[in-house]
PDB file of N, CA, C, O and CB in Angstrom:
ATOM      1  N   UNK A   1      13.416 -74.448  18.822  1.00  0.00           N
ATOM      2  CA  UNK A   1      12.446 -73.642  19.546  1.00  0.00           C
ATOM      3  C   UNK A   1      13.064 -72.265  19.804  1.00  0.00           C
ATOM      4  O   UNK A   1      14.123 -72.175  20.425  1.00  0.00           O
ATOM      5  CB  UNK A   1      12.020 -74.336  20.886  1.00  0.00           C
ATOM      6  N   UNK A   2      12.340 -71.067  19.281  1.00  0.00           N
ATOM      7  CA  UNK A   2      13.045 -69.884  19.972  1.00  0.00           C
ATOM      8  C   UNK A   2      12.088 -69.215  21.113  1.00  0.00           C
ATOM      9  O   UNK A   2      12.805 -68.420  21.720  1.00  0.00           O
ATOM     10  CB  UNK A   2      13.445 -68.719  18.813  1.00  0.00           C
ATOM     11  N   UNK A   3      11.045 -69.204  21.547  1.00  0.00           N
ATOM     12  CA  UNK A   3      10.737 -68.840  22.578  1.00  0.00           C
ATOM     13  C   UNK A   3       9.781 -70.099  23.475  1.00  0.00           C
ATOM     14  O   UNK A   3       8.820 -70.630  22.917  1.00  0.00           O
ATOM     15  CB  UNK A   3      10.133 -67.539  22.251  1.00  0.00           C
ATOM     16  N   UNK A   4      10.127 -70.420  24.691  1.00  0.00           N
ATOM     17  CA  UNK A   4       9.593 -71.670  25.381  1.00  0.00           C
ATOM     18  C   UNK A   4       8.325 -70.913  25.401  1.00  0.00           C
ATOM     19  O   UNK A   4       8.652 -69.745  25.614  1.00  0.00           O
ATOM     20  CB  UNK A   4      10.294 -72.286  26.921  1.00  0.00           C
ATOM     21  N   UNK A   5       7.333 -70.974  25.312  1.00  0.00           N
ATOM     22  CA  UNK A   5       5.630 -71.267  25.804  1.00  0.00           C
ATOM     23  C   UNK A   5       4.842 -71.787  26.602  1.00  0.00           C
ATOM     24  O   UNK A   5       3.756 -71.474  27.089  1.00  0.00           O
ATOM     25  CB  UNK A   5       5.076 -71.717  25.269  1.00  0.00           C
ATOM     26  N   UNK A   6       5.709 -72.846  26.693  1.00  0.00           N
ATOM     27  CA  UNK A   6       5.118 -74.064  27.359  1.00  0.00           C
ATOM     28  C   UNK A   6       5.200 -74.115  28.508  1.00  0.00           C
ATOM     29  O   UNK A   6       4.344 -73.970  29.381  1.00  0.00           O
ATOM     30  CB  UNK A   6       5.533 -75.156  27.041  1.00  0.00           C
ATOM     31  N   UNK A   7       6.438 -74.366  28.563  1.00  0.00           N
ATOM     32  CA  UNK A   7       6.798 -73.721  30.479  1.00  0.00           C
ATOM     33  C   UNK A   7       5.860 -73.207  31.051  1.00  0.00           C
ATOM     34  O   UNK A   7       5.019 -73.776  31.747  1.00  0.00           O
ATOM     35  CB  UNK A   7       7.869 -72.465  30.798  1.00  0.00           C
ATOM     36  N   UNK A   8       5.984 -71.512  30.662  1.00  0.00           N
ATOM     37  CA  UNK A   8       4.948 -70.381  31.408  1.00  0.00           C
ATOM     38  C   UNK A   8       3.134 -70.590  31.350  1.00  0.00           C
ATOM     39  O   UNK A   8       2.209 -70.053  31.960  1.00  0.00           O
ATOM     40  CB  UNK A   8       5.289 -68.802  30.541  1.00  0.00           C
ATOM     41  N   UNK A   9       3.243 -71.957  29.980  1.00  0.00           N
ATOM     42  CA  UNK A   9       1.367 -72.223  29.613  1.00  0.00           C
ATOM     43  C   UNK A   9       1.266 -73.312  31.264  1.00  0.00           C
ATOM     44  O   UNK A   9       0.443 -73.130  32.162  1.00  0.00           O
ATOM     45  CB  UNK A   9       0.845 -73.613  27.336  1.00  0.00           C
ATOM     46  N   UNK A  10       2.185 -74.223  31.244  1.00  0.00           N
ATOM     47  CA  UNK A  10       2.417 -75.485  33.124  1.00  0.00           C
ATOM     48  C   UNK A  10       2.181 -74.109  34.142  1.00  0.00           C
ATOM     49  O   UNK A  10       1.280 -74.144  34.979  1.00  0.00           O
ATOM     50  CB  UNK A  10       4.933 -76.552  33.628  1.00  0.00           C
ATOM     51  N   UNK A  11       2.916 -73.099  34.025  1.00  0.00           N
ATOM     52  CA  UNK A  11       2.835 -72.399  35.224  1.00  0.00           C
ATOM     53  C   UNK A  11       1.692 -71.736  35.456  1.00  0.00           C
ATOM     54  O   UNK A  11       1.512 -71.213  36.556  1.00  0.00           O
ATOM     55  CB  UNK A  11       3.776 -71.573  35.344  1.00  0.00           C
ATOM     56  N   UNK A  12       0.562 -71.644  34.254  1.00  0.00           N
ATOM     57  CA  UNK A  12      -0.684 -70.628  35.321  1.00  0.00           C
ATOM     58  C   UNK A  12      -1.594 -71.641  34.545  1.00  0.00           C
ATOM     59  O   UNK A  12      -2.631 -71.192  34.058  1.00  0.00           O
ATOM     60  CB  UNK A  12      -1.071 -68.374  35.072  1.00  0.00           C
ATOM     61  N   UNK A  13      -1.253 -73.163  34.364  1.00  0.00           N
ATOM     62  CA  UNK A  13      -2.111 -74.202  34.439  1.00  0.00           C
ATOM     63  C   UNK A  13      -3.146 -73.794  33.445  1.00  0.00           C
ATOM     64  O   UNK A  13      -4.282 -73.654  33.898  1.00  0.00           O
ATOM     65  CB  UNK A  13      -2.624 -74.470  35.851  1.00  0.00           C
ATOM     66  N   UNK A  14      -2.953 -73.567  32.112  1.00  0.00           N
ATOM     67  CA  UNK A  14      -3.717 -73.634  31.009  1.00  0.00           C
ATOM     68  C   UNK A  14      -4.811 -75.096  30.444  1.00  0.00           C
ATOM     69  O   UNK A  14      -4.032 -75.637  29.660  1.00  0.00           O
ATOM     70  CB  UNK A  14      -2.642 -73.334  30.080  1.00  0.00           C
ATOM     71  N   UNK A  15      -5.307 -75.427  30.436  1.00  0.00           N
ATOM     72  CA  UNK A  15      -5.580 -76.710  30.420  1.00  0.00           C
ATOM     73  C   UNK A  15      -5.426 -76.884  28.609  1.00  0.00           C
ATOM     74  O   UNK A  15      -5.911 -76.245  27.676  1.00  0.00           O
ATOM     75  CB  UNK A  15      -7.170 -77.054  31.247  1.00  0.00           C
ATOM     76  N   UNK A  16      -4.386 -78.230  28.693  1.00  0.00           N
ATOM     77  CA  UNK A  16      -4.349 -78.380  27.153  1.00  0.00           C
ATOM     78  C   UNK A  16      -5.106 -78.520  25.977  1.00  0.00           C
ATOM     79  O   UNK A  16      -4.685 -78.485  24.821  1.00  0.00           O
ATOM     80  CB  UNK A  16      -3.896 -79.095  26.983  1.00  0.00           C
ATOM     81  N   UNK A  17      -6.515 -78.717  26.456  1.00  0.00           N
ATOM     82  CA  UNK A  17      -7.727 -78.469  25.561  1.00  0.00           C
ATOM     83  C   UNK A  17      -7.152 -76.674  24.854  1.00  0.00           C
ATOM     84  O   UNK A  17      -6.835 -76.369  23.704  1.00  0.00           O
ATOM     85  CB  UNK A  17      -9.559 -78.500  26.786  1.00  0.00           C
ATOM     86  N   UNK A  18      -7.218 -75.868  26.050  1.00  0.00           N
ATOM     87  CA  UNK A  18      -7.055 -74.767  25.637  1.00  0.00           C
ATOM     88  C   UNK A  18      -6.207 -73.997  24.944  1.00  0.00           C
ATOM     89  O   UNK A  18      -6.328 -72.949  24.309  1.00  0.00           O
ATOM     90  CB  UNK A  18      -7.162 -74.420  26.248  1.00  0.00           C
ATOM     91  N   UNK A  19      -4.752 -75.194  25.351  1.00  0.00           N
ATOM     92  CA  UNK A  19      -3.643 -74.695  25.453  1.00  0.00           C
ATOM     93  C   UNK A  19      -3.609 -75.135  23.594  1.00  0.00           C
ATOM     94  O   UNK A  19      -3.044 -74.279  22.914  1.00  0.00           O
ATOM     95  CB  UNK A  19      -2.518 -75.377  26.810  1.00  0.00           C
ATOM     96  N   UNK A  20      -4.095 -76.213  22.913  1.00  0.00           N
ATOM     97  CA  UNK A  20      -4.261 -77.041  21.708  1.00  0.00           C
ATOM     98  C   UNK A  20      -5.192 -75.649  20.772  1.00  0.00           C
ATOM     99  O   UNK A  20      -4.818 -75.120  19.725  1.00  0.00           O
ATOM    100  CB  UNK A  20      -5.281 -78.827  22.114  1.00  0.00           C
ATOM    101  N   UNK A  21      -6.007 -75.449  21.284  1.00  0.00           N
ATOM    102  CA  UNK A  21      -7.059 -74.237  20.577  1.00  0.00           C
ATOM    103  C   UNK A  21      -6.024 -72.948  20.165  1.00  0.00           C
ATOM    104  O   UNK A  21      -5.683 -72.814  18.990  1.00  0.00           O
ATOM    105  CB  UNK A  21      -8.457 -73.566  21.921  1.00  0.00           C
ATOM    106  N   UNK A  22      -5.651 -72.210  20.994  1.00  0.00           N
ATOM    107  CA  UNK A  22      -4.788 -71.514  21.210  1.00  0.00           C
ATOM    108  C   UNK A  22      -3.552 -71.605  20.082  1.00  0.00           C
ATOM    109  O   UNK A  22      -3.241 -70.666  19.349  1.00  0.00           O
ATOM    110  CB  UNK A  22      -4.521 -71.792  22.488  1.00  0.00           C
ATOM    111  N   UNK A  23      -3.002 -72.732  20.087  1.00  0.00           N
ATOM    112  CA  UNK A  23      -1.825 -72.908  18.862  1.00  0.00           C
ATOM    113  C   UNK A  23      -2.741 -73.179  17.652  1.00  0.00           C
ATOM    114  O   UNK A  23      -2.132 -72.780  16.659  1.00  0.00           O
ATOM    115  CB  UNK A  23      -0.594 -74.345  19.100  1.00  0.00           C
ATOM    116  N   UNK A  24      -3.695 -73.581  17.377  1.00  0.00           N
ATOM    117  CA  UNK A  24      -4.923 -73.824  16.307  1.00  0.00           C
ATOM    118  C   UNK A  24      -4.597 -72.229  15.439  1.00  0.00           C
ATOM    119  O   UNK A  24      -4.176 -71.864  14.341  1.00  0.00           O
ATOM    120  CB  UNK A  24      -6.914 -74.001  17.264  1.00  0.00           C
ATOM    121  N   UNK A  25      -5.211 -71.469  17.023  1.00  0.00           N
ATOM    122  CA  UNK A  25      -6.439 -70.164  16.099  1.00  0.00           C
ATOM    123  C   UNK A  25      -4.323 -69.207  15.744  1.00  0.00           C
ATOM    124  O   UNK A  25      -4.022 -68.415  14.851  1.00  0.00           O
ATOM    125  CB  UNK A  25      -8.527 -68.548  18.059  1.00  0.00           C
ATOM    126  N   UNK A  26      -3.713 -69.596  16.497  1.00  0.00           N
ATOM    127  CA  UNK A  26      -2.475 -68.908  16.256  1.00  0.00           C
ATOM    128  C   UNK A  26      -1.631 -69.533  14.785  1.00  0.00           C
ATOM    129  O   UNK A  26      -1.259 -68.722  13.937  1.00  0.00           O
ATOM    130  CB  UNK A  26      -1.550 -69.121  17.704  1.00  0.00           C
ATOM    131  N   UNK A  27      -1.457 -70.602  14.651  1.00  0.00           N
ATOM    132  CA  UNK A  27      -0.969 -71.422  13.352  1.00  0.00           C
ATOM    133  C   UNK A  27      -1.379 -70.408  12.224  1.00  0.00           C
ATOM    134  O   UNK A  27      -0.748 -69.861  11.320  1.00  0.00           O
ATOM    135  CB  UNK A  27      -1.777 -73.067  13.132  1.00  0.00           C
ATOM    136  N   UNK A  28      -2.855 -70.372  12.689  1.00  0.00           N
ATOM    137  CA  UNK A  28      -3.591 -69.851  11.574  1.00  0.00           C
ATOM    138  C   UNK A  28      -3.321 -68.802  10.697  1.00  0.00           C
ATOM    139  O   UNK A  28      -3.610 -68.683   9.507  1.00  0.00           O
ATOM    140  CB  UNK A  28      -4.570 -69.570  11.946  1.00  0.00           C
ATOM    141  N   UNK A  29      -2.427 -67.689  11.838  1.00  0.00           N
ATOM    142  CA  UNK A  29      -1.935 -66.492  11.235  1.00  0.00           C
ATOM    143  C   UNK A  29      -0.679 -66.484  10.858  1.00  0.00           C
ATOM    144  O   UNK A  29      -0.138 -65.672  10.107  1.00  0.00           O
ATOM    145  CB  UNK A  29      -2.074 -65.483  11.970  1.00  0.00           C
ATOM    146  N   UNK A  30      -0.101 -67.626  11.515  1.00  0.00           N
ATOM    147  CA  UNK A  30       1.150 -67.921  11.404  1.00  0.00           C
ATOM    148  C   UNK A  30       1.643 -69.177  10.807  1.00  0.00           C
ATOM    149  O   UNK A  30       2.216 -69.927  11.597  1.00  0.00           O
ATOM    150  CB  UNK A  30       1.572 -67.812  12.494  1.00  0.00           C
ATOM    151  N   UNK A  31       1.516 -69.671   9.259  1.00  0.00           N
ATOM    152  CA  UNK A  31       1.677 -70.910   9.404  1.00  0.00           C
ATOM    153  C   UNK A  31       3.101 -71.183   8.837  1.00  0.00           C
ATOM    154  O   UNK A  31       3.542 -72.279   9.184  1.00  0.00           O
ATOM    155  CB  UNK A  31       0.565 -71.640   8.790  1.00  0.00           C
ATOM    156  N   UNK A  32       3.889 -70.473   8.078  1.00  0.00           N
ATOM    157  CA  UNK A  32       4.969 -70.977   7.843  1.00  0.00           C
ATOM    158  C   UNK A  32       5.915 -69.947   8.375  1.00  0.00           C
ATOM    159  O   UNK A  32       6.630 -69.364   7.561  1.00  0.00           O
ATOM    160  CB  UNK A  32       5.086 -71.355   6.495  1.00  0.00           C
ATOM    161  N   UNK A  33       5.998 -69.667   9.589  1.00  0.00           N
ATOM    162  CA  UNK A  33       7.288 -68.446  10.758  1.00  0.00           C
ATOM    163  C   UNK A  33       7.181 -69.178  11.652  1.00  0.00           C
ATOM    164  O   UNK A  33       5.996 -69.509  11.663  1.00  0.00           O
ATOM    165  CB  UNK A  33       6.943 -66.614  11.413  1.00  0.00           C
ATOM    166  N   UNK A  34       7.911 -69.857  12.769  1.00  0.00           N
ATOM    167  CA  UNK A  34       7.741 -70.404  13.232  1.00  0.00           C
ATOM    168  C   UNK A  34       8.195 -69.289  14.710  1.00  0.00           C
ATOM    169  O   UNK A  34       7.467 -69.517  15.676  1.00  0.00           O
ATOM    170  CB  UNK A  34       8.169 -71.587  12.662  1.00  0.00           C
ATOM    171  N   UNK A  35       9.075 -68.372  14.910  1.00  0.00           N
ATOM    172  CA  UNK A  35       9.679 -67.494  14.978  1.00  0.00           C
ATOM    173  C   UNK A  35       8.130 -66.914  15.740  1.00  0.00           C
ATOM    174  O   UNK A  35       7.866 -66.897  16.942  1.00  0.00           O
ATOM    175  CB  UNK A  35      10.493 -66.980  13.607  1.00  0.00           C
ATOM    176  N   UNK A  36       7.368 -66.521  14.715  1.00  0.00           N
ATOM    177  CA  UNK A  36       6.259 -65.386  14.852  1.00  0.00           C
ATOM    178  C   UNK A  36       5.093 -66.349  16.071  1.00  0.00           C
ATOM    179  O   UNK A  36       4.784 -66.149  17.246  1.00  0.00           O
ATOM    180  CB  UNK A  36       5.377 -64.915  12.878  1.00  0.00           C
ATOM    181  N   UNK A  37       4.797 -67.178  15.278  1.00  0.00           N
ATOM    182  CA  UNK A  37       4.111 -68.268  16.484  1.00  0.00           C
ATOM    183  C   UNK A  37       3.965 -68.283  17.531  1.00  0.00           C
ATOM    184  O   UNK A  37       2.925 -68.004  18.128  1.00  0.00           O
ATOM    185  CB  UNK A  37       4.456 -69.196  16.690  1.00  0.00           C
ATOM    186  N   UNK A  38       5.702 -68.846  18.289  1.00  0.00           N
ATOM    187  CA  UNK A  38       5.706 -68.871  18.983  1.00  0.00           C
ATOM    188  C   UNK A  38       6.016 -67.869  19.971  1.00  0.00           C
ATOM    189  O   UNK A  38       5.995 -68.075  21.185  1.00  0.00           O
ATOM    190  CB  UNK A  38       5.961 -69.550  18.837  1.00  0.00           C
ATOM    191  N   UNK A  39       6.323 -66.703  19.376  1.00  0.00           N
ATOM    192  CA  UNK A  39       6.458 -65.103  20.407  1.00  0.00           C
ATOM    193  C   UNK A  39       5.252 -64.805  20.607  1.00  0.00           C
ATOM    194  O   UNK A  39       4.947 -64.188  21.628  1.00  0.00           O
ATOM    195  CB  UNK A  39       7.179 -63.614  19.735  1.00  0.00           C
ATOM    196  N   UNK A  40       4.408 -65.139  19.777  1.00  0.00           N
ATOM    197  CA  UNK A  40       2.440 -64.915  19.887  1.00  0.00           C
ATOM    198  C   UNK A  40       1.987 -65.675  20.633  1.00  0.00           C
ATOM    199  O   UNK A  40       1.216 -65.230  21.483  1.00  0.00           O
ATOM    200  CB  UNK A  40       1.421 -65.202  18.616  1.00  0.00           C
ATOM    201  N   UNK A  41       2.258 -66.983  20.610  1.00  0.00           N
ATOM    202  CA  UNK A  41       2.001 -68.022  21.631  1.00  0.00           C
ATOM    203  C   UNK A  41       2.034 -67.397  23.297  1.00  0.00           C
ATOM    204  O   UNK A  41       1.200 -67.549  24.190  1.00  0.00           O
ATOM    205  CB  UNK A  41       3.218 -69.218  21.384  1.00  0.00           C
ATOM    206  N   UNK A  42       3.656 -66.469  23.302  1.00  0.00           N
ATOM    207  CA  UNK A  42       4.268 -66.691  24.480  1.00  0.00           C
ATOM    208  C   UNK A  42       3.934 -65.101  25.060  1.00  0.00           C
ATOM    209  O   UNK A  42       4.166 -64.674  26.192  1.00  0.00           O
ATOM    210  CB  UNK A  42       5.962 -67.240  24.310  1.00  0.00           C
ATOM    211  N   UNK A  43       3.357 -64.427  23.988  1.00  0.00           N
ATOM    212  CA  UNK A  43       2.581 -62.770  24.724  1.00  0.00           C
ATOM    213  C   UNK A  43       1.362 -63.498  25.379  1.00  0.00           C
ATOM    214  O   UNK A  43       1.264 -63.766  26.577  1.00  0.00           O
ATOM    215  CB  UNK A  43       1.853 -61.209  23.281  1.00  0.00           C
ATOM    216  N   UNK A  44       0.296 -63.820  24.231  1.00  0.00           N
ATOM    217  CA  UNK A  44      -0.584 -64.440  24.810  1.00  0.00           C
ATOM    218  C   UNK A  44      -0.208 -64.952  26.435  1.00  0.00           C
ATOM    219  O   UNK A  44      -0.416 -64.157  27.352  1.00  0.00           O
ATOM    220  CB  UNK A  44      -0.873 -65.476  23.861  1.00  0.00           C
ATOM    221  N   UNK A  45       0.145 -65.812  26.615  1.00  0.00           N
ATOM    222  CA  UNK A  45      -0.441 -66.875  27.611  1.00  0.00           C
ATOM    223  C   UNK A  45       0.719 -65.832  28.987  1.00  0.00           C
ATOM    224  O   UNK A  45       0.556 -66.144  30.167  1.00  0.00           O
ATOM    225  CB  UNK A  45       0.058 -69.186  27.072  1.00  0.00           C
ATOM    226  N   UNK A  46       1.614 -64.862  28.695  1.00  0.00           N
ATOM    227  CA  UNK A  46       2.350 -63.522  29.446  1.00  0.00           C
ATOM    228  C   UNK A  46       1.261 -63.032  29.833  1.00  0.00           C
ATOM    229  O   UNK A  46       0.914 -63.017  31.014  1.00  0.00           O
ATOM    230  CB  UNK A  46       3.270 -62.384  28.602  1.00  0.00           C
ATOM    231  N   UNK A  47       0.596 -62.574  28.884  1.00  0.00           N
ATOM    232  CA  UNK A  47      -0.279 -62.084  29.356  1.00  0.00           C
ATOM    233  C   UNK A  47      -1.706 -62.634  30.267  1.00  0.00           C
ATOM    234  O   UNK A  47      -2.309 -61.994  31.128  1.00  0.00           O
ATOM    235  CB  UNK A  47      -0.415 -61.580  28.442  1.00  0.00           C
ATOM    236  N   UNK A  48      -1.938 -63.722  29.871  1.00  0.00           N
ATOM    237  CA  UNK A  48      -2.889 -64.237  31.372  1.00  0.00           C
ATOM    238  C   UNK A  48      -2.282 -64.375  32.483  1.00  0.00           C
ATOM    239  O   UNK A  48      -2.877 -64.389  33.560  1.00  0.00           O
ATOM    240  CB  UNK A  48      -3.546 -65.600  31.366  1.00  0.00           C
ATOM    241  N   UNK A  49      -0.535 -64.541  32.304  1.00  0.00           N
ATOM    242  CA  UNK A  49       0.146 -64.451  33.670  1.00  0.00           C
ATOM    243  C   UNK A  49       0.008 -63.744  34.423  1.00  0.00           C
ATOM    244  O   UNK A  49      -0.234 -64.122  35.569  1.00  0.00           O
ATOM    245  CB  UNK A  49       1.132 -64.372  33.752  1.00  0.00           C
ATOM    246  N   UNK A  50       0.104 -62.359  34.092  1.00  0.00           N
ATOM    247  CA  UNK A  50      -0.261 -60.951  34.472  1.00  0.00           C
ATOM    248  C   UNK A  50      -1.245 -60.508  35.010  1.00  0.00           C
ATOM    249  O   UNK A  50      -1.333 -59.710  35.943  1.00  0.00           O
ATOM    250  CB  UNK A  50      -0.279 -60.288  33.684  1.00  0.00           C
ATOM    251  N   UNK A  51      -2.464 -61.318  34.089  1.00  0.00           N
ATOM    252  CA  UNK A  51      -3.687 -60.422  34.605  1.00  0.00           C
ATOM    253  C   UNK A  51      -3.926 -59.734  33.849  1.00  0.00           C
ATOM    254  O   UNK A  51      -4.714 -58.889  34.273  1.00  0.00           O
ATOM    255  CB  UNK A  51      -3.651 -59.675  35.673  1.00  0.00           C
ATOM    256  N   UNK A  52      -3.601 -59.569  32.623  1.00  0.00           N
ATOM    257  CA  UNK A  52      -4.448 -58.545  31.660  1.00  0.00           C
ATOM    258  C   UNK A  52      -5.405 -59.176  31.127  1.00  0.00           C
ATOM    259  O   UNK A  52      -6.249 -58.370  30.737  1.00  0.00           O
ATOM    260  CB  UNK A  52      -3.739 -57.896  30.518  1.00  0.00           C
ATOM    261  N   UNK A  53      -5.753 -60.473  30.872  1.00  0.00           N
ATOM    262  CA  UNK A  53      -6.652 -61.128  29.651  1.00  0.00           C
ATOM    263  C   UNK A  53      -6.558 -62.866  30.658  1.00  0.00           C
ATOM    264  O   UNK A  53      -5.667 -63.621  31.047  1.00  0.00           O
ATOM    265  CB  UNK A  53      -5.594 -61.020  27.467  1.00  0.00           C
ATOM    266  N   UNK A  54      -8.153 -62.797  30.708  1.00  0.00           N
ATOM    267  CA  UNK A  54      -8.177 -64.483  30.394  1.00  0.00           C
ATOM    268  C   UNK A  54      -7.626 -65.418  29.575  1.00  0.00           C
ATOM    269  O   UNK A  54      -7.261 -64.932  28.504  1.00  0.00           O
ATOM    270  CB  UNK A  54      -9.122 -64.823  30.104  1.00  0.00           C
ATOM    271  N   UNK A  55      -7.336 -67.178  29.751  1.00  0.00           N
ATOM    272  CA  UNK A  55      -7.602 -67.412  28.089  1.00  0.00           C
ATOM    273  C   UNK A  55      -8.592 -67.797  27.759  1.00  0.00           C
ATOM    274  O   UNK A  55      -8.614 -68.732  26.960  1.00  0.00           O
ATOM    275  CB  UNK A  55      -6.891 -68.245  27.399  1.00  0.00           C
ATOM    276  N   UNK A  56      -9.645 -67.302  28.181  1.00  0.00           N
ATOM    277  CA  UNK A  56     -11.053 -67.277  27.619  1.00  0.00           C
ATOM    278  C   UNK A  56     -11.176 -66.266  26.482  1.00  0.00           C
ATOM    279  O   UNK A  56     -11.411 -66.414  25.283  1.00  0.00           O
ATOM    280  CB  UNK A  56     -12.101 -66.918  28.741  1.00  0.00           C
ATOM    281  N   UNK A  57     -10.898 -64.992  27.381  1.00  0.00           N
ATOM    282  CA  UNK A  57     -10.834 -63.966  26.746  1.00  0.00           C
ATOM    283  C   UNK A  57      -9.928 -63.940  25.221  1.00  0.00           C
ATOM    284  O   UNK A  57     -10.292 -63.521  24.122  1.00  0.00           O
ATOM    285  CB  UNK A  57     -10.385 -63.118  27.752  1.00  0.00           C
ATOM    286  N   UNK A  58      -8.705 -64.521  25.613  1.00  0.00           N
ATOM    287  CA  UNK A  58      -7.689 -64.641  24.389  1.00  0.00           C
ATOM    288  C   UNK A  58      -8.510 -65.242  23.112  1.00  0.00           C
ATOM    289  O   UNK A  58      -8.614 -64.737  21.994  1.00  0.00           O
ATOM    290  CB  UNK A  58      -6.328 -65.727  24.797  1.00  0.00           C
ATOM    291  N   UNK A  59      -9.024 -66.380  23.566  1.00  0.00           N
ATOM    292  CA  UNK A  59      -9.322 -67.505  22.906  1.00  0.00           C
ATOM    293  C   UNK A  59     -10.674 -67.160  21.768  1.00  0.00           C
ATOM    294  O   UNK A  59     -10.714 -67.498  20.584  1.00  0.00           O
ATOM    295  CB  UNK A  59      -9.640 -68.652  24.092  1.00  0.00           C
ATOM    296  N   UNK A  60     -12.087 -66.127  22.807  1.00  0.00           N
ATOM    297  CA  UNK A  60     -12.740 -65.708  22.244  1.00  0.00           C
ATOM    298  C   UNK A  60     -13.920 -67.018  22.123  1.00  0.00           C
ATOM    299  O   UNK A  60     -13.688 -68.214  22.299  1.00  0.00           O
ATOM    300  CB  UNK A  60     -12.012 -65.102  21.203  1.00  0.00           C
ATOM    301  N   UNK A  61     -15.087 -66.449  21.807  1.00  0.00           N
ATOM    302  CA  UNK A  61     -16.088 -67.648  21.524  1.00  0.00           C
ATOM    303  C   UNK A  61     -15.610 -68.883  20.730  1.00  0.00           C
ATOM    304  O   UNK A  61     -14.878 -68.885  19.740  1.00  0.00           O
ATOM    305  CB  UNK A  61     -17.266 -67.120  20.739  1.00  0.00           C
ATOM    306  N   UNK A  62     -16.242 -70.059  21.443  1.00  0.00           N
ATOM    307  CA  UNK A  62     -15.885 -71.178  20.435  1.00  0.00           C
ATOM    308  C   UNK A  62     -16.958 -70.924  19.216  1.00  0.00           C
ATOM    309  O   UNK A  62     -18.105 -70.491  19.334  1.00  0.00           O
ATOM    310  CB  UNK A  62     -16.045 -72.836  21.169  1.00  0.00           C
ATOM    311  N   UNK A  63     -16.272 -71.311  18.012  1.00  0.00           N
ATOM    312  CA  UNK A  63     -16.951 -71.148  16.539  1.00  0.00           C
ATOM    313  C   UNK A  63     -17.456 -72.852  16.440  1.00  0.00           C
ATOM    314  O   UNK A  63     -16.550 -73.681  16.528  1.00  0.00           O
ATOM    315  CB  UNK A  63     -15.593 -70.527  15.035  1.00  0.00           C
ATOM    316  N   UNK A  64     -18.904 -73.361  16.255  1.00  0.00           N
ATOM    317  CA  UNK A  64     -19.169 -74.240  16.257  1.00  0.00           C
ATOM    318  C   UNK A  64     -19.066 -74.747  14.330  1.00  0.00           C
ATOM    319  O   UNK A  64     -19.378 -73.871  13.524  1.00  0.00           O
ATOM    320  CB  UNK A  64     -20.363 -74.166  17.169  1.00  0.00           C
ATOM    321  N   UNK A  65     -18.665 -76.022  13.838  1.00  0.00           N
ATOM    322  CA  UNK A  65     -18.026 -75.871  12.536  1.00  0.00           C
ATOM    323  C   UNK A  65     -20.115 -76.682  11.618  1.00  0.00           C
ATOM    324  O   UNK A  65     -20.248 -76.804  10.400  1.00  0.00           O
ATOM    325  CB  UNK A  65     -15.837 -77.272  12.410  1.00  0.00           C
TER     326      UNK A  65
END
């Protein structure tokens, strides 16, 4: 693992539905860096820490398949 995520996703209580979507729509851009992922993972969910962005907002409309 090079950057924890997870931790800071427990600390502003992401719910893992979301927290599962989130590594989905991110994989996506990222599927073989693992490196890149998880620093994207870990701005993201920094950033709802903060207060800049929901993870609604992050997450964006659900796409029905």
């Amino acid at each position: 693992m090079f950057f924890d995520y997870q931790g800071p996703a427990k600390r502003v209580a992401i719910p893992e539905e979301k927290l599962e979507r989130l590594e989905r729509q991110i994989r996506e851009e990222f599927p073989h860096d693992e490196m890149m992922f998880e620093l994207h993972m870990l701005r993201a969910i920094l950033a709802v820490e903060r207060g800049d962005a929901t993870i609604d907002e992050i997450l964006g409309p659900v796409q029905v398949s």
